[in-house]
KOLFIVO-504122 format. One record per atom (N, C-alpha, C): x, y, z. Coordinates in steps of 0.2 Angstrom, whole numbers, plus 5000, padded with zeros to 4 digits. Layout:
% residues N
XYZ/...
//
This chain:
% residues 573
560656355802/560056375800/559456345804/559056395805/558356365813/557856305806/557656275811/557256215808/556656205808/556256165804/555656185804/555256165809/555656125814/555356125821/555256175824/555956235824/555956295828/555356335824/555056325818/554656395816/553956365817/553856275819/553156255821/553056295827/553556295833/553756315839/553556425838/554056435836/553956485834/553256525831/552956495827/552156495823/551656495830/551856425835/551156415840/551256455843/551856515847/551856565850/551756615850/551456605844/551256695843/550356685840/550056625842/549556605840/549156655844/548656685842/548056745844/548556805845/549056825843/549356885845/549256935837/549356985840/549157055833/549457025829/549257045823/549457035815/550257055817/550657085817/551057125815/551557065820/551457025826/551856985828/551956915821/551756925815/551956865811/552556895807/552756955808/553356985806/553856935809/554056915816/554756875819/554756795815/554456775808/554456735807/554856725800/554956775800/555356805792/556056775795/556456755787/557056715788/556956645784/557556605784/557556535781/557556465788/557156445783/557056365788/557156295784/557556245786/557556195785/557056165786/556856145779/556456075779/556556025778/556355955778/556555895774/556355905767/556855905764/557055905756/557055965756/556956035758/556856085753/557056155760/557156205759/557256265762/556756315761/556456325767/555856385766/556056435768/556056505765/556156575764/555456615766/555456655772/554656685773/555456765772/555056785765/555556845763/555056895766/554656915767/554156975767/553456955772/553556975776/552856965779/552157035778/551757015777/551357075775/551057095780/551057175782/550657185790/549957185791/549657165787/548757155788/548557105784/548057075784/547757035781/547357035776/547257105777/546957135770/547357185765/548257165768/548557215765/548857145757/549357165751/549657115748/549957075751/549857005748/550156935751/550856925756/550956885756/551656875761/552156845755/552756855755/553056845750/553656785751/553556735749/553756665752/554156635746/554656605747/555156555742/555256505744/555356445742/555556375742/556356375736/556656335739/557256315737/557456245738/557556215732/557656145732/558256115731/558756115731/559356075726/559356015723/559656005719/559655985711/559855915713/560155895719/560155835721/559655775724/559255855727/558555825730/558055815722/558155865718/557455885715/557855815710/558555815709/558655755703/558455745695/558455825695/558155825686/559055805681/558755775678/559355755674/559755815670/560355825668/560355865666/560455915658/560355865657/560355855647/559455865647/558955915652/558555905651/558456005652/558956045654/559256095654/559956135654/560256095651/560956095647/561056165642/560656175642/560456265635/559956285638/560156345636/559856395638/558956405636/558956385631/558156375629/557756325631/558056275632/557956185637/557856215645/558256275648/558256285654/557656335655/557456385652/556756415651/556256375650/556256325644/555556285644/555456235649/555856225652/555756185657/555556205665/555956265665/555656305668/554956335670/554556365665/554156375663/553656315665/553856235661/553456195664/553256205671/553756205675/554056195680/553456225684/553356295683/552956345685/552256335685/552056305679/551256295676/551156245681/551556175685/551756115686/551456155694/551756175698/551856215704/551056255705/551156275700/550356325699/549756275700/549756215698/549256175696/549056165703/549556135705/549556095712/549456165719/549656225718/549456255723/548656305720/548556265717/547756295715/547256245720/547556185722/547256125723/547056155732/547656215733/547456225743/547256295741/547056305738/546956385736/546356415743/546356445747/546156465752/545656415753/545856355756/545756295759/545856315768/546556355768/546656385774/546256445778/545956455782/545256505781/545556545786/544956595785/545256675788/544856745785/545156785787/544756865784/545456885779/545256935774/545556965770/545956915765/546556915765/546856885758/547356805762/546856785767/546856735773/547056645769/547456625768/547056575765/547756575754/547456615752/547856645748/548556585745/548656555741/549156535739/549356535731/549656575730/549756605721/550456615717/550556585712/551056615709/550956645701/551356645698/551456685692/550856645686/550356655682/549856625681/550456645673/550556565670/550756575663/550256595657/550356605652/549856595646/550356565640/550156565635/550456535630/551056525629/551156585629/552056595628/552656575633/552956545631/553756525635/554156585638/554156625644/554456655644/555056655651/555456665651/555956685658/555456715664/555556685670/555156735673/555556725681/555456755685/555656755692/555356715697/554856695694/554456645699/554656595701/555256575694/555456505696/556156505693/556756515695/557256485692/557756445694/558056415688/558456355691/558956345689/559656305691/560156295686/560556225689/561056215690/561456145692/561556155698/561356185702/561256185710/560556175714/560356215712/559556215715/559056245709/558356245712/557756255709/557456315716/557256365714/557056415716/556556445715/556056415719/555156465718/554856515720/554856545720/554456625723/553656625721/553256635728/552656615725/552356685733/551556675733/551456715738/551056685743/550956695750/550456655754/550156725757/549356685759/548856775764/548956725771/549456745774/549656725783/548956745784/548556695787/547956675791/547656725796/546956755797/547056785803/546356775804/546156795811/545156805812/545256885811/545056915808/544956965810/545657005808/546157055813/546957065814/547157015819/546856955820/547256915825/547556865822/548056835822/548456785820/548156705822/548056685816/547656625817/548356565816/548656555820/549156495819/549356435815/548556395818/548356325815/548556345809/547956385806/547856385798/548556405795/548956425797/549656445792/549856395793/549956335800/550256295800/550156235795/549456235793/549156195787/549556205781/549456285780/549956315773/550756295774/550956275778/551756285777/551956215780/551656185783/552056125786/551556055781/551056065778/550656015775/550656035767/550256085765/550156125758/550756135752/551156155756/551656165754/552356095752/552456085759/552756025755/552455975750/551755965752/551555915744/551755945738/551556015738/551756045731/552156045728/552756055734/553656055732/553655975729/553455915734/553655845729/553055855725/552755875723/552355845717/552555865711/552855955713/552855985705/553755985705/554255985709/554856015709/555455925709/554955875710/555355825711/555355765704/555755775701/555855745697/555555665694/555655635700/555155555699/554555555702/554255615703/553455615706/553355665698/553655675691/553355705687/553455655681/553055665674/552955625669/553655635664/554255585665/554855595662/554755605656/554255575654/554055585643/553755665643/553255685646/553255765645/553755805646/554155805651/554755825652/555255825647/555155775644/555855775638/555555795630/554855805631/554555845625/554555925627/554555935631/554756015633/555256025630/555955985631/556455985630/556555995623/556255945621/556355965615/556155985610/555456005610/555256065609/555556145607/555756175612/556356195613/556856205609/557256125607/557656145603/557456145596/556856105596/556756115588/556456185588/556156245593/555956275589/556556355588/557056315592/557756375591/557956365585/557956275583/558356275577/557956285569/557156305571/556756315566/557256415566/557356435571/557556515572/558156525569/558556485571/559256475565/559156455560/558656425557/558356405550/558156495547/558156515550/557756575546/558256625543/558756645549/559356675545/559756635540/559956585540/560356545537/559956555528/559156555529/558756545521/558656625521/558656655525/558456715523/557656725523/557256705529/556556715530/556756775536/555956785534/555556835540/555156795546/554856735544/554556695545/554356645544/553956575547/554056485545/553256495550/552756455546/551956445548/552056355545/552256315549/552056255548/551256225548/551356175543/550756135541/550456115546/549856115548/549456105553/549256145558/549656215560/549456245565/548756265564/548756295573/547956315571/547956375573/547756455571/547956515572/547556545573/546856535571/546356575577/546456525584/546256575588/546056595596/545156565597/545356565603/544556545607/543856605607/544256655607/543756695609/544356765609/544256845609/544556895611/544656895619/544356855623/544856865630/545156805631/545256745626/545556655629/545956665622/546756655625/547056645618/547156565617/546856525622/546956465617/546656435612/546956385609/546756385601/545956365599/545656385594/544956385595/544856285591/544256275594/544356225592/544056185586/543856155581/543656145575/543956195570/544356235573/544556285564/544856265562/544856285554/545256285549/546156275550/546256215551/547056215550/547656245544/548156275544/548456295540/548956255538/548956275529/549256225525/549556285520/550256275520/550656305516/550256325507/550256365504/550356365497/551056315493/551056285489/551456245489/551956285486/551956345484/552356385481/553056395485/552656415492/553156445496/553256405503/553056325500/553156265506/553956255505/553956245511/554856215513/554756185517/555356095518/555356065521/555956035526/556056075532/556356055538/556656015541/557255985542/557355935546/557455955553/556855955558/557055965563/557555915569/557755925574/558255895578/557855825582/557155825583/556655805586/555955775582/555755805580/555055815577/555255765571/555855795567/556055785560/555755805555/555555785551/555155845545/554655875544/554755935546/554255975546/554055985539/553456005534/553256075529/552956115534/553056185528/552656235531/552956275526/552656345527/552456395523/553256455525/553556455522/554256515520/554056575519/554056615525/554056695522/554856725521/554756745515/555356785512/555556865516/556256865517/556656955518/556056985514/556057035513/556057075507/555257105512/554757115505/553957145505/553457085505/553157055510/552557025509/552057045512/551457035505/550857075507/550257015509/549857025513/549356965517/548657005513/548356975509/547657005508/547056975507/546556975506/545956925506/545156975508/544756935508/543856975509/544156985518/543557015520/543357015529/543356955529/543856955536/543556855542/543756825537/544356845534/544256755529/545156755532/545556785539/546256745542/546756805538/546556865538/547256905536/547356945542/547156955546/547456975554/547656925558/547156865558/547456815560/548056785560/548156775552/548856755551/549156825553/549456885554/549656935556/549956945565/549356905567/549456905575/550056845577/549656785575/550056715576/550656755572/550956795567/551756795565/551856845573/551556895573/551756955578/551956905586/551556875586/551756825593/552256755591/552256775587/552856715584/553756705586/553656785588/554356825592/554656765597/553856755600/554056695607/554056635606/554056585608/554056515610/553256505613/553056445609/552256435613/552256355617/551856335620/552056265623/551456225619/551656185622/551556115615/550756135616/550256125613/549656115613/549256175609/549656225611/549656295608/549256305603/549456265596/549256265588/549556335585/550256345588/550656405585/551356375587/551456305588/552256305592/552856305586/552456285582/552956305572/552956365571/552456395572/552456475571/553056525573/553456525568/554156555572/554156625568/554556685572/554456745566/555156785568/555356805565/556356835566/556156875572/556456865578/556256865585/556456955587/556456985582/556657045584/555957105580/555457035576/555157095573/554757135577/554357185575/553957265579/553357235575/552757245578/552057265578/552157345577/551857365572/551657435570/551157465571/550957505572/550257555571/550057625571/549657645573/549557735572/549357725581/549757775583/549557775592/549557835593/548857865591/548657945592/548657955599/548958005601/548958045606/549758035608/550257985609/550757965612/551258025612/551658035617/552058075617/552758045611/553058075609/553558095604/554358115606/554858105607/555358165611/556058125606/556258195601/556858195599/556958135591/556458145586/556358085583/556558095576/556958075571/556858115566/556358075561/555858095558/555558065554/555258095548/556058125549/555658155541/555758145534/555958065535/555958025531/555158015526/554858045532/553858025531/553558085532/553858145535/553558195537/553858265537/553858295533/553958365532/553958415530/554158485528/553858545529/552958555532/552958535539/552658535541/552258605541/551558635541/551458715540/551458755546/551758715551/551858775557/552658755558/553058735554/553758765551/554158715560/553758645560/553958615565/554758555564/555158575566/555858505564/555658435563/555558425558/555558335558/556158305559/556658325559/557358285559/557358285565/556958335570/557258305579/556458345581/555958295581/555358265580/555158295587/554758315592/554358295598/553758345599/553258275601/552658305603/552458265609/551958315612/551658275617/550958245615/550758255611/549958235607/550258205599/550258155597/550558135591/550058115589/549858145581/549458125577/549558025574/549058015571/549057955569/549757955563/549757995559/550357985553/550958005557/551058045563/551658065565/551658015571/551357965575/551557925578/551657855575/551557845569/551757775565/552257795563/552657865559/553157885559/553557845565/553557895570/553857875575/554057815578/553357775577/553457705577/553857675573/554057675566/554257665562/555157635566/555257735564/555957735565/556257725570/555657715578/555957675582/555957605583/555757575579/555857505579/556557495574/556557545571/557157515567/557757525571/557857575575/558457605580/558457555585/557857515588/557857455590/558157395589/558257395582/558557325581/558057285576/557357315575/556957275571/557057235566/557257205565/557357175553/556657155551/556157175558/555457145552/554857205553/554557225551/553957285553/553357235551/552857215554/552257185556/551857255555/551257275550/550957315550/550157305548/549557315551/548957275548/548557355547/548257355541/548157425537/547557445542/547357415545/546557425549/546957455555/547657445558/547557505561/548157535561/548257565556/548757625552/548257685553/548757735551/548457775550/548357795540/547857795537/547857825531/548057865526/548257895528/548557955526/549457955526/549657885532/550457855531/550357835526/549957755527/550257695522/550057725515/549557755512/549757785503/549257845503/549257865496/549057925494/548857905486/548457895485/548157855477/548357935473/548357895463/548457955459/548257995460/547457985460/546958055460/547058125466/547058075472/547358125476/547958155478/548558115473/549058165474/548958215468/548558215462/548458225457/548158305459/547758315463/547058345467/547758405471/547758365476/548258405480/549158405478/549358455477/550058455474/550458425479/551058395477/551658355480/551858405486/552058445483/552558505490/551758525493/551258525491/550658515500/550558495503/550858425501/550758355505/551358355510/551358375516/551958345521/552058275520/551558245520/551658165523/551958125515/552658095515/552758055512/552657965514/552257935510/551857885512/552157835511/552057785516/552457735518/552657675511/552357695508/552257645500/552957665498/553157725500/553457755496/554157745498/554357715504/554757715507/554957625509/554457615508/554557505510/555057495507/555057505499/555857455496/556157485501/556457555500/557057565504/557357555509/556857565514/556857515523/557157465519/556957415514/557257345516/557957365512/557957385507/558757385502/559157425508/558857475511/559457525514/559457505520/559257455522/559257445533/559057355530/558757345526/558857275527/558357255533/557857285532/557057285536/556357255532/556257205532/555757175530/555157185530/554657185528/554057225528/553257155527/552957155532/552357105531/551857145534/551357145526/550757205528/550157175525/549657185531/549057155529/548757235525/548057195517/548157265517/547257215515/546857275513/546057245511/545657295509/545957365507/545557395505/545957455499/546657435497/547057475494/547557435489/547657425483/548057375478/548757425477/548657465479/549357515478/549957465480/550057425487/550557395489/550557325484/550057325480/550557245473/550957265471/551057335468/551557365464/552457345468/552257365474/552957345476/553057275481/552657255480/552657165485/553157115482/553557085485/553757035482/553456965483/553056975487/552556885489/551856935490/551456875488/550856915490/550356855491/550056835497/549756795499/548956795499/548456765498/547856785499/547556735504/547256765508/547056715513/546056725511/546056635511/545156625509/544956575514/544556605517/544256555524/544656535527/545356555529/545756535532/546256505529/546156495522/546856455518/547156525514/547656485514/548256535512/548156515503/548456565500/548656565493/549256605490/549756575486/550056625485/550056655476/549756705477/549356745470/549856785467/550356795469/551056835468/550956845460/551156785456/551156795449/550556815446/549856825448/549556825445/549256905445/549556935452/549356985453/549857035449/550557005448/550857035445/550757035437/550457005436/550156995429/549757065428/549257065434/548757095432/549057175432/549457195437/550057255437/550257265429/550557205426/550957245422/550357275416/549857245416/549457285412/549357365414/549357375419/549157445422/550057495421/550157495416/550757505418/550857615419/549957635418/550057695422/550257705429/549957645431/550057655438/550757635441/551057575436/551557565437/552157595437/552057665432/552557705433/552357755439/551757775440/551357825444/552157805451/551957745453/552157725459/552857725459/553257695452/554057705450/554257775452/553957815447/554057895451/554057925456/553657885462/553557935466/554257895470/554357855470/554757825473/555457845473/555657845468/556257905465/556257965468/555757985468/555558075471/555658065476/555458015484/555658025491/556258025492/556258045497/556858055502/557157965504/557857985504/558157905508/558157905516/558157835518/558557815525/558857795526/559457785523/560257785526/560357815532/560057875534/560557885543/560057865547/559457825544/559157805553/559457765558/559257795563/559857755569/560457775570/560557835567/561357855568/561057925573/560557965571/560658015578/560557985584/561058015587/561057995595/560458055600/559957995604/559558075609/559858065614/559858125617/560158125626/559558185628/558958125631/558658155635/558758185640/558358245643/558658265648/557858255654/558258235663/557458225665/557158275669/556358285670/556158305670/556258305677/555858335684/555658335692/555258245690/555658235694/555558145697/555058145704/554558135706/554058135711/554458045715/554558065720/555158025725/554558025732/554657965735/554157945741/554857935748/554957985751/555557945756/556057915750/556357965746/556757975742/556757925739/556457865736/556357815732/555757845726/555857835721/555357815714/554957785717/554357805715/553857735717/553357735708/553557655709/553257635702/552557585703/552057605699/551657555701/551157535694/551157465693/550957435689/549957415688/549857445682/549057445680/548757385674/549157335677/548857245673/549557265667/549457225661/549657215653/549857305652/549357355651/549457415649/549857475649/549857485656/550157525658/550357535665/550957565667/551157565673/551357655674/551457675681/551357745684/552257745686/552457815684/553257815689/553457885692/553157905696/553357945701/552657975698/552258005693/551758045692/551458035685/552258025681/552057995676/551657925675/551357935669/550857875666/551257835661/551357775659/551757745652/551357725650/550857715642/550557705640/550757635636/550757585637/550857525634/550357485629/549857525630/549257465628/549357475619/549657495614/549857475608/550457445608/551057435610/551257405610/551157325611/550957315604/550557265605/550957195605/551557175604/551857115608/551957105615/551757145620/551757115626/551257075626/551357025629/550756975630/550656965639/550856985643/550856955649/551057035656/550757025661/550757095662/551457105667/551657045668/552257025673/552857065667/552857045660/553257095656/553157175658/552457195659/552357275658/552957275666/552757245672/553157245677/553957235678/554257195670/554757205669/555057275668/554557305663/554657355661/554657415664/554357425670/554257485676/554857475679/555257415682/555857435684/556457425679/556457415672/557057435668/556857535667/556257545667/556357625666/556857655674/556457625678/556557645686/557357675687/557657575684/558457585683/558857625677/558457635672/558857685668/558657785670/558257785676/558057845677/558757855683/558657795689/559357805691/560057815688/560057775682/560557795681/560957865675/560257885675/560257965671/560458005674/560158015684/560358055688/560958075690/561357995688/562158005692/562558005684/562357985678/562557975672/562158035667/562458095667/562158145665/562058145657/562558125653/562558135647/562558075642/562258035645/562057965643/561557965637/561557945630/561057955625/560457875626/560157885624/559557835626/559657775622/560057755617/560257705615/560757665620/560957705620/561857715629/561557665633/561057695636/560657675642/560057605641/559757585634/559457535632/559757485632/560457495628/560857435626/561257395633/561457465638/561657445642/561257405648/560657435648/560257395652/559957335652/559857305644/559957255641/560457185640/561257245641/561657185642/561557155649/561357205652/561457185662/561157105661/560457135659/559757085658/559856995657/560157025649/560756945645/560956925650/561456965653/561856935655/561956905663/561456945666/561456935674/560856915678/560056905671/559456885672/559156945674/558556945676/558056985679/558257015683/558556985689/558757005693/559157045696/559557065689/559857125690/559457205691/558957195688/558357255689/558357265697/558457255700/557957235707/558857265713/558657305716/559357325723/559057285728/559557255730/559557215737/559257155737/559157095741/559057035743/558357005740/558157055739/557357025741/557357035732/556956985728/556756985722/555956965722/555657015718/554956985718/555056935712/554256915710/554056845709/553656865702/553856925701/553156945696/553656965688/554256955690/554656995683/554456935678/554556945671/554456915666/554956935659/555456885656/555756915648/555556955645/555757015645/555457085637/555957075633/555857105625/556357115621/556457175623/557357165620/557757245620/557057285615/556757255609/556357295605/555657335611/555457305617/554957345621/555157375624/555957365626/556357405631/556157475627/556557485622/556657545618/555757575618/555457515617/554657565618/554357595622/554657535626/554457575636/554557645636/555457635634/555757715634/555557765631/555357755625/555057815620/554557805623/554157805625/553357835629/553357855636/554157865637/553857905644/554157975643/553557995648/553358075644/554058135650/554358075656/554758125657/555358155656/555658115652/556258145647/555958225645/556458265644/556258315641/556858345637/
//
């Protein structure tokens, strides 16, 4: 392997020659203690970064190993690992000077949530960073000095400061760790009792602000109802309380701004792992549940939902559903029944942004407009069933509709931000009304069941793929959205992404499931979900990606966004 001498040598030789001479620098170099990788050299300096890896081994770097021994210990340490690395090269951040993106030193920028990502991984051999640097230049001339600063000074501090084990804080380390395990064993706790969800005592669940998810400061801590407090032994922490959400129907309700969206979000983000400081790291929620909503316009292809939706009046099939323009009650259908196809057992739904006309239909207005006028059967009317017939949970904010006490088995009020559990008292108040109570008993009887959701199988068929020098070309538009061949994917409702590194996980699982349509003709879209998802488990990230070079920007999705990826792209036909 050429040495880091040879590439000082190699660096001062091309010192003032055209940009495109820092191309012969690409390859691996020994360093002391650690291996540099210049995977990608960028051709301009005003064109993206150069794409650089560090490689350390586990002998050099000397992390113990009961500190990554499980697979959950291995991510959050990881993760630290990253935010560790990131810290320390923010400290040379274009220190290195030059024109265009000259100077530049960055890696994958975390937020709250614990997630896998490519930036950085590691196992009982080595520690693996992928990060990017802007090769220095005046103008298009190669500035030498300056990258020599980046790669032979900048960089190795970095590497011992964040990657070397006795240059970092052994007690944070082992709080990472164990963090981690308590909060997987809070996750096994929830099957084992039969929860939806666990909101420990003391978290804190608003946010700073709508663009800073960190936790806002002075609010209102949450404190269980003592109804529905359970006490935890965790592995670490040791006794937790905190607040038990039941299987079944819970409804979240209260005035405006008094924390019933709030509590709605912190469960919806609860799917992930948050890192200590958070004021959500108790916040756990059955890691497979769906955020719901009305996503007007979204294309539609092959759905059956006419479980909610039928005798449409232009005599349209609900059993095998598609549109390119979906209304708000035909795209929360849709919604619906692809979360459950996905594997969902919890629906997260908050009534401000539904659509009206899904979630009920009060007496007067069915009263008004006859039952066979009405296409739309309402979501009220179908909850028990999702759960008795699929075993699908239901937590729904509601604030302006009492229809859903008739059917709730918890019912929580949020006041200023404390929780109450009002259950009994609301039920109380129900059985006086007992018109209503049959009103809703009836109508419930009268709809349709879903017993065969998730048993039709769709075999999309693709549309003309727009190919650049016979490649896809996919390109990513931040959190929301990304571009594939001409197509658009509209993510921005899919509201458990949190990180835009996932939307670019998500551009090359389509990319790979598009390739393998071409050569895999009669493949159903389940086929091809499930399958891509095992690769995922089972081979990391990096199975996404053909050939040697792996970018720096991938991040863990659920198979539940895979599936949503897939259902919004408009080129299946």
């Amino acid at each position: 392997m050429n040495t880091a001498v040879q590439l000082e040598q190699q660096l001062m030789s091309i010192h003032r020659k055209s940009y495109p001479a820092y191309k012969s620098l690409a390859g691996s170099w020994q360093f002391p203690g650690f291996i540099l990788h210049i995977d990608h050299v960028q051709g301009d300096p005003f064109a993206a970064p150069s794409k650089v890896s560090v490689e350390v081994s586990q002998k050099t770097a000397a992390f113990p190993e009961e500190l990554f021994d499980r697979k959950d210990k291995r991510i959050a340490l990881q993760d630290h690992l990253t935010r560790e690395f990131s810290r320390q090269v923010s400290e040379y951040m274009f220190q290195a000077k030059g024109s265009g993106k000259s100077g530049l030193i960055s890696i994958s920028r975390c937020g709250q949530e614990v997630l896998e990502r490519t930036a950085l991984e590691m196992n009982d051999k080595r520690i693996l960073v992928r990060f990017e640097v802007g090769f220095p230049a005046n103008g298009r001339t190669i500035n030498a000095p300056e990258l020599k600063k980046i790669l032979f000074d900048y960089v190795p501090q970095c590497v011992k400061r964040a990657l070397y084990y006795r240059n970092l804080n052994a007690k944070v380390l082992q709080e990472v760790a164990d963090l981690a395990e308590d909060q997987t064993f809070i996750r096994e706790e929830l099957r084992k009792r039969e929860l939806a969800a666990f909101v420990a005592n003391g978290s804190v669940l608003p946010r700073q602000s709508g663009v800073s998810d960190k936790p806002m400061k002075g609010a209102v801590v949450f404190e269980s109802p003592r109804s529905m407090e359970v006490e935890l032994m965790l592995p670490h922490k040791g006794a937790l309380k905190g607040m038990a959400v039941p299987r079944g129907i819970t409804l979240i309700v209260g005035g405006g701004y008094h924390g019933k969206s709030t509590l709605l979000k912190a469960l919806e983000l609860g799917v992930y792992n948050h890192i200590k400081g958070d004021g959500r790291e108790y916040v756990i929620t059955d890691d497979t549940a769906m955020k719901i909503r009305a996503e007007d316009g979204r294309a539609v292809a092959h759905v059956d939902i006419s479980p909610f939706i039928n005798h449409l009046p232009n005599g349209k099939d609900t059993v095998d559903f598609s549109t390119e323009d979906a209304s708000g009650s035909t795209s929360q259908a849709a919604n619906v029944v692809e979360a459950v196809e996905a594997g969902a057992e919890a629906l997260l739904i908050d009534e401000d942004t539904s659509a009206t006309n899904f979630m009920v239909r009060d007496a007067l207005m069915q009263s008004v407009i006859a039952r066979e006028q009405e296409p739309i059967t309402p979501f009220i009317e179908q909850a028990r069933k999702l759960y008795e017939e699929k075993g699908v949970s239901v937590i729904l904010v509601a604030g302006s509709s009492g229809a859903y006490f008739y059917i709730a088995d918890k019912i929580i009020q949020m006041d200023t931000y404390r929780a109450y559990d009002i259950t009994d008292q609301v039920k109380e108040i129900c059985s006086r009304n007992k018109e209503e109570m049959e009103f809703v008993a009836a109508h419930r009887k009268e709809s349709e069941g879903i017993a065969r959701w998730g048993v039709m199988s769709r075999h999309p068929r693709l549309g003309k793929i727009d190919k650049k020098h016979g490649q896809i070309k996919v390109k990513q538009y931040g959190k929301d959205s990304f571009s594939i061949g001409k197509d658009t994917v509209e993510l921005k409702y899919v509201e458990q992404i949190t990180d835009s590194e996932q939307t670019t996980t998500l551009s090359y699982v389509l990319k790979n499931v598009i390739e393998e349509m071409e050569t895999k003709k009669n493949a159903s879209l389940e086929e091809l979900a499930e399958k891509i998802w095992r690769e995922i488990e089972t081979r990391g990230l990096a199975c996404l990606v053909k050939g040697s070079y792996i970018p720096s920007s991938l991040a863990m999705t659920r198979k539940q966004e895979i599936y949503a990826c897939l259902n919004r792209y408009r080129g299946f036909r």
